[in-house]
PABA-626187 format. One record per residue (C-alpha): x, y, z. Coordinates in steps of 0.1 Angstrom, whole numbers, plus 5000, padded with zeros to 4 digits. Layout:
XYZ...
***
This chain:
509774112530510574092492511074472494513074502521515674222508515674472471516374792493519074582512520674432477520474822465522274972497525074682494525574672455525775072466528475032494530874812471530775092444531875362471534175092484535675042444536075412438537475502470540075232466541075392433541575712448543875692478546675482494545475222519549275132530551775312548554875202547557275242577561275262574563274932567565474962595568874792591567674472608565574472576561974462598558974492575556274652587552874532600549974702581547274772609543874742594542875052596545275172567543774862549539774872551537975222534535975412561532575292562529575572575528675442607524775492597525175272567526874992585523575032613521274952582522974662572523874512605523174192597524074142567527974352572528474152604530873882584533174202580532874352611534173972627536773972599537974302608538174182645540473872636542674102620542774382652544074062668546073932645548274242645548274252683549573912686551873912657553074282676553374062707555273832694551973542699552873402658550673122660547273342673548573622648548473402615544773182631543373552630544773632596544073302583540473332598540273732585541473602548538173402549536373712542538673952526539973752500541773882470539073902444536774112465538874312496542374282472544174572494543174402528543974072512547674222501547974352538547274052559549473842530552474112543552174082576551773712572554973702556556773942580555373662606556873352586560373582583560673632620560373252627562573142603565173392620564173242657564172892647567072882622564672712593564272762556560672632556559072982570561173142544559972992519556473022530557273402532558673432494554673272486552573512506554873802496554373672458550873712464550374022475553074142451550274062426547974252445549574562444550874542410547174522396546174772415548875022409549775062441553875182437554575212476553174932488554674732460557974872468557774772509556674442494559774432471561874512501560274252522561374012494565174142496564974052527563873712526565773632496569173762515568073542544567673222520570873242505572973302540570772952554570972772518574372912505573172952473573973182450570873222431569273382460571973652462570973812430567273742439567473952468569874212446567174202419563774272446565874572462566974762430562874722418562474892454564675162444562675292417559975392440562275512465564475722453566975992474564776272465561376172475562175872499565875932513565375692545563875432525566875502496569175452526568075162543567674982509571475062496572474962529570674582524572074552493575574652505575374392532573874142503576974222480579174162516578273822520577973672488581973772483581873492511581473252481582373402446583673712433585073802464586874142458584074232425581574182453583274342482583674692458579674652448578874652486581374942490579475112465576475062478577175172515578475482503575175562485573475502518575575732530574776032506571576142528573876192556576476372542573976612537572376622573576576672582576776982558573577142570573677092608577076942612577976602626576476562661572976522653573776222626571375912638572875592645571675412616574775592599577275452624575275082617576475192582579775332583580875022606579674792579581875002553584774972577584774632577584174562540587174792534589174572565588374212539589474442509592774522523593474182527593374112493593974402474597874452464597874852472596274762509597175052523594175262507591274992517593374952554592675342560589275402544588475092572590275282604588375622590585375472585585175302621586075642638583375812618581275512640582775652668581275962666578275862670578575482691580475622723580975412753578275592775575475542748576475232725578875042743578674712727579274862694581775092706583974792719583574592691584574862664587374942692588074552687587974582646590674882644592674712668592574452641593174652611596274852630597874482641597074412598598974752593601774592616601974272590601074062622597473992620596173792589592773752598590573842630590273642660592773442675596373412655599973382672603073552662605073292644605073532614606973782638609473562650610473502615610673862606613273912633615173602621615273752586616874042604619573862620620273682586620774002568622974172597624973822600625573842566626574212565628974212587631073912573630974072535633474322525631374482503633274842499632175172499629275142475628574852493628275032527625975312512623475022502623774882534622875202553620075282526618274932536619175022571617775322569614275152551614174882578615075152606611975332591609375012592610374972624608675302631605675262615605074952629605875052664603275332658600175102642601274882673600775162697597475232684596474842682597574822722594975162727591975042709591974692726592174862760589175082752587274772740588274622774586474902790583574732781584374382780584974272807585773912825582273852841580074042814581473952782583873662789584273562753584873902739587073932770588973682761589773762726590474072732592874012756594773772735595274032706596374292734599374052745600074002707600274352704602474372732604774102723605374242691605974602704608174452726610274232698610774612683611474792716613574552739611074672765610674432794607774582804606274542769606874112775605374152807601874352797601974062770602273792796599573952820597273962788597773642778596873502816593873692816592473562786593573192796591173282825588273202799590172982774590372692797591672312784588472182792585972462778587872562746591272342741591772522709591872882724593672762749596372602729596872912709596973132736599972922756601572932721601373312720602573272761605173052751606873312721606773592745608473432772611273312750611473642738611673772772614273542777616773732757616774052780616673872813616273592836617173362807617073022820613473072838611673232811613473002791611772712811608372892811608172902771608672552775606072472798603572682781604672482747603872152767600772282776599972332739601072032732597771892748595272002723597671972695597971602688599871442658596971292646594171572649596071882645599271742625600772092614599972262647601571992664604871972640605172392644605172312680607572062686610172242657609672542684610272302712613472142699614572522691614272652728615472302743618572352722618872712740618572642774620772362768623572612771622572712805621472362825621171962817623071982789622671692777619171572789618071932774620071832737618771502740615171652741615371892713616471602692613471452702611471742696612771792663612571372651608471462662608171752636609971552608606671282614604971572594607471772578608671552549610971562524608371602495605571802517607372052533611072072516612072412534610572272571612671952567615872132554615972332584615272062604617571852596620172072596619672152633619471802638623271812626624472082648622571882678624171552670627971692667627471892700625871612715629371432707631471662721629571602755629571202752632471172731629770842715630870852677627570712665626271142675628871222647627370952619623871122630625371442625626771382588623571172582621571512590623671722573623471512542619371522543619271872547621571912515618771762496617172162496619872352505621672362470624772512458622172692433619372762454620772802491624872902485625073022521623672752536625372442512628672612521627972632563626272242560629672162540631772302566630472142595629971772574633971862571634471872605632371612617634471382595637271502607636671362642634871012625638270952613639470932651637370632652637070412621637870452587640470742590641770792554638170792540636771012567639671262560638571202521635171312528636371592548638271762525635971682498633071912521635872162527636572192490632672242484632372532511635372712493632572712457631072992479633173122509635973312483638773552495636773822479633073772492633773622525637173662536636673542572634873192565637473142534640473162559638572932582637572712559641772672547642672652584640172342584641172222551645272222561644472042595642571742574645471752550648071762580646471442597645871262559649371252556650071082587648570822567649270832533651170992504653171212535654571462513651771552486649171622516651571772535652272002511648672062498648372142540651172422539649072542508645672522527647672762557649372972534645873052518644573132553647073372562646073622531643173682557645073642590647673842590650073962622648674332621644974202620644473852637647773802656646873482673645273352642648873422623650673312653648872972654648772912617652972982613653372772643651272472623653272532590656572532612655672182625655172062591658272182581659871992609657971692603658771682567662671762574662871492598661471252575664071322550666871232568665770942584664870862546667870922533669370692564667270442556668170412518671770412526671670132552672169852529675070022514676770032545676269692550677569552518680669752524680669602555
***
């Protein structure tokens, strides 16, 4: 017996020297490619455990039967953990580790520590919890170690990976920064083992996690520094298959370089945003998403073929200066654009600016003419991609996407439309607009649905200035209302002001057509809601405009009633408005708010107060006339006289006859340099015909003076 347990001691202390040297001498680990979706692999035990000689294991049965069970648990541990059956996976491993622990089995050890790890990653990602990550960091830490003291580069590159990984996921769950350039720092130790010569799938996986690390920590510093280093690093990823492209051309290209080149488009789509020279980062983005394309059609890769459909539509709608930001946005920005057009025709047409003034004129015509263009084309293009996304997305599949995508197709529209006059363009907006409010419902998602019936509401009222005025007119203004159910004053205070501002705006239009007053009276009340936000001190330009439509609502509001208290509202809006528009700051505007505070108290004086209301008058006329001069504005100054002699005219009537009469016939005179008989007959005709009846008035009044002062001569003689 005492020489059998010797021989048995010999053959074992035996075994573990073959086992030591053999370790040395070969590679237990093979490593499998980090895919994008950064999965580690499982090490099977057979690339972990040397190859024992069947005869040898016989002779030792008994004592070898602890390894032969441990190697069992860890057959079943990777079949659960392959499985998906976590819990039995990490019991075997656990149970395995028992018996290959590190000091004696350190490769098995490292292997089982991987896989436990690649076990604790997937959880956290299934149950949305740091805890397993952290647990992963500790058992990739250990066998780290392992395969550091061993000398084992490949496997301590996969491990270093593995770390990335679980670092990147860290700092996405804990938002901490730290972890960024953790996971940074394990992939670029991973890189000098796998380099583009000897390792170009594992050199291309890795730039590509550290591209997608650099992507989301610009989410919270260094945006644009980070954004370029994840550029950077894509492109690198991208090396290997530029060379696959030269050799055998592009269709046999694997679709983990579309994965890539979709994640480079849309790093270059956030850098366009804020870069100053956008136009380079808004086309490397639409050429990198078709290079996608090429490989992500509809047949084989639909999902990804809608969405990077949905992302150029995006980045051509950017191009347009309509889209901001992804997802759901209305076209406010548009409707302003076209307003700044109208100013700067308006304005045009009034100046007499002269020959070198024309040749300006038509050069920023020409400019505007040639935006126009562009923007009609990255339109066109937006309104394409959408529709081929919508191949794919559809109502009963992919609601949400559905939804969305529909929403930016009927922005698209509308905006085309704004450019084209095209009714047709309105109506493909409406129709998009109802089918995504199929999904956004009040109920489901109020938000969506308010911001889509605000995007219904701006192309009906756009609609409304090519046809059936009144009705789509009355439809923007339902669709506003409906808005107006999400948007409260108290929970969404600016979305609810930029609302009822539009509301008072398109009340005030189809007050010209029906209800006039009802439909004035409710723009005024529209408007007095938007001022509960936009203050004086909070939103100066908001409540300037405001107010002075306010003004215009109040003195037309009077004409209708003939109530005199619409006219002190008027000049009391007008006045608060004047508060921002400045002579310095706003010229146009102080001298058209002047002109119509003139004539509002012009008609005051009718009421109460005359003499000071004909003051205050011609004091406002007097302060258009510091802007509208003969030479700038030739058709407002003659106005503005024409006004100025009338207040004059009736302020004599009142007091000191003769100096106001005069300083009237002045005022008139003045107007005619613009109206003259060739030009604006009835203009002339109507201004002669006022200075005529002044000098009647005036003549009569000096004789019946003259009468009167002789009177009591007369009578004396008498």
């Amino acid at each position: 017996m005492l020489f059998e347990a010797i021989l048995i001691a010999i053959i074992i202390i035996f075994l573990v020297a073959i086992y030591k040297i053999s370790t040395k001498k070969r590679n237990h680990l093979t490593e499998k490619k980090a895919e994008e979706n950064d999965e580690a692999s499982v090490v099977p035990y057979e690339e972990s455990l040397p190859s024992f000689p069947q005869i040898k294991k016989e002779i030792i049965k008994e004592e070898i039967y602890p390894i032969s069970r441990a190697e069992e648990w860890f057959h079943e541990g990777v079949k659960n953990q392959n499985i998906g059956n976590y819990d039995d996976a990490i019991s075997n491993y656990s149970k395995a580790l028992e018996v290959f622990n590190q000091k004696e089995y350190p490769p098995i050890f490292a292997a089982i520590k991987n896989n436990i790890g690649t076990i604790y990653r997937r959880l956290a990602s299934t149950e949305n919890s740091k805890s397993y990550l952290y647990k992963a960091v500790k058992v990739y830490k250990e066998a780290l170690i392992v395969y550091a003291n061993l000398g084992y580069k490949t496997e301590l590159a996969m491990i270093q990976n593995n770390l990335g990984v679980v670092y990147h996921q860290l700092a996405n769950m804990a938002n901490k920064e730290k972890f960024f350039y953790d996971a940074i720092k394990s992939f670029k130790e991973a890189l000098k083992v796998y380099d583009i010569g000897d390792h170009p799938l594992e050199y291309t996986s890795i730039q590509n996690n550290i591209g997608n690390v650099y992507r989301d920590m610009a989410n919270i510093v260094d945006e644009k520094k980070n954004l370029l280093n994840a550029a950077s690093a894509y492109n690198e990823a991208l090396k290997i298959f530029k060379i696959m492209t030269k050799l055998s051309g592009r269709n046999n290209l694997p679709v983990e370089c579309a994965s890539i080149q979709q994640n480079l488009g849309e790093v270059y789509s956030r850098l366009a945003k804020i870069e100053k020279n956008r136009e380079d980062a808004i086309s490397m983005a639409i050429e990198s998403f078709y290079n996608a394309l090429e490989i992500y059609n509809i047949n084989t890769h639909p999902s990804e073929y809608a969405d990077i459909q949905t992302q150029i539509g995006g980045m051509h709608l950017f191009m347009a200066g309509i889209l901001q930001e992804n997802n759901l946005k209305d076209v406010s920005y548009y409707i302003e654009y076209m307003k700044k057009r109208k100013t700067t025709k308006k304005s045009t047409a009034v100046r007499s600016t002269g020959a070198q003034g024309r040749k300006i004129e038509e050069t920023k015509g020409h400019i505007v003419d040639k935006e126009e263009e562009t923007r009609k084309e990255n339109l066109s293009h937006a309104i394409n991609a959408y529709k081929e996304a919508l191949k794919v997305y559809t109502l009963e599949e992919q609601p949400m996407e559905y939804a969305v995508t529909q929403n930016n197709l009927g922005m698209s529209y509308c905006v085309l439309a704004g450019i084209t006059k095209e009714e047709e363009d309105f109506y493909n907006a409406i129709e998009a607009y109802n089918e995504a409010l199929k999904v956004y419902t009040l109920e489901e998602q109020p938000m969506e649905y308010a911001v889509t019936c605000t995007n219904l509401a701006i192309a009906y009222s756009l609609l409304s200035e090519l046809s059936n005025r009144e009705e789509n007119l009355a439809n923007a203004i339902e669709a506003y209302n409906e808005a107006l159910k999400v948007y409260t004053l108290e929970e969404q205070p600016m979305e609810y002001a930029t609302t009822q501002n539009n509301l008072g705006m398109l009340y005030w239009m189809i007050a010209e057509l029906a209800d006039r007053r009802g439909n004035l009276i409710n723009a005024i009340n529209a408007y007095n809601e938007a001022l509960k936000v936009y203050t004086l001190k909070e939103y100066p330009s908001e409540y300037g405009s405001i107010n002075k439509n306010l003004g215009k609502m109040h003195f037309t509001l009077f004409e209708i009633t003939g109530d005199d208290d619409e006219l002190s509202s008027a000049i009391e809006s007008y006045h608060k408005s004047l508060s921002i528009y400045t002579l310095e700051n706003h010229p146009e505007e102080y001298a058209e708010i002047h002109t119509n505070v003139g004539n509002a108290y012009r008609e005051l004086s009718n009421f109460s107060d005359a003499e000071e209301n004909l003051s205050n008058s011609i004091d406002a006329f007097q302060e258009a006339l510091k802007v509208y001069t003969l030479e700038e504005y030739p058709s407002e100054y003659a106005t503005i006289q024409n006004n100025l002699g009338i207040s004059y005219r009736n302020l004599a009537m009142r007091t000191d006859m003769f100096k106001n009469f005069q300083k009237a016939m002045e005022a008139y005179e003045e107007a005619l340099k613009v109206y003259t008989l060739k030009k604006y007959p009835h203009e002339y005709a109507m201004l002669q015909n006022n200075i005529g009846n002044i000098y009647a008035i005036m003549a009569g009044l000096k004789t019946k003076m003259s009468f009167d002062q002789e009177l009591p001569m007369l009578s004396a003689n008498m």
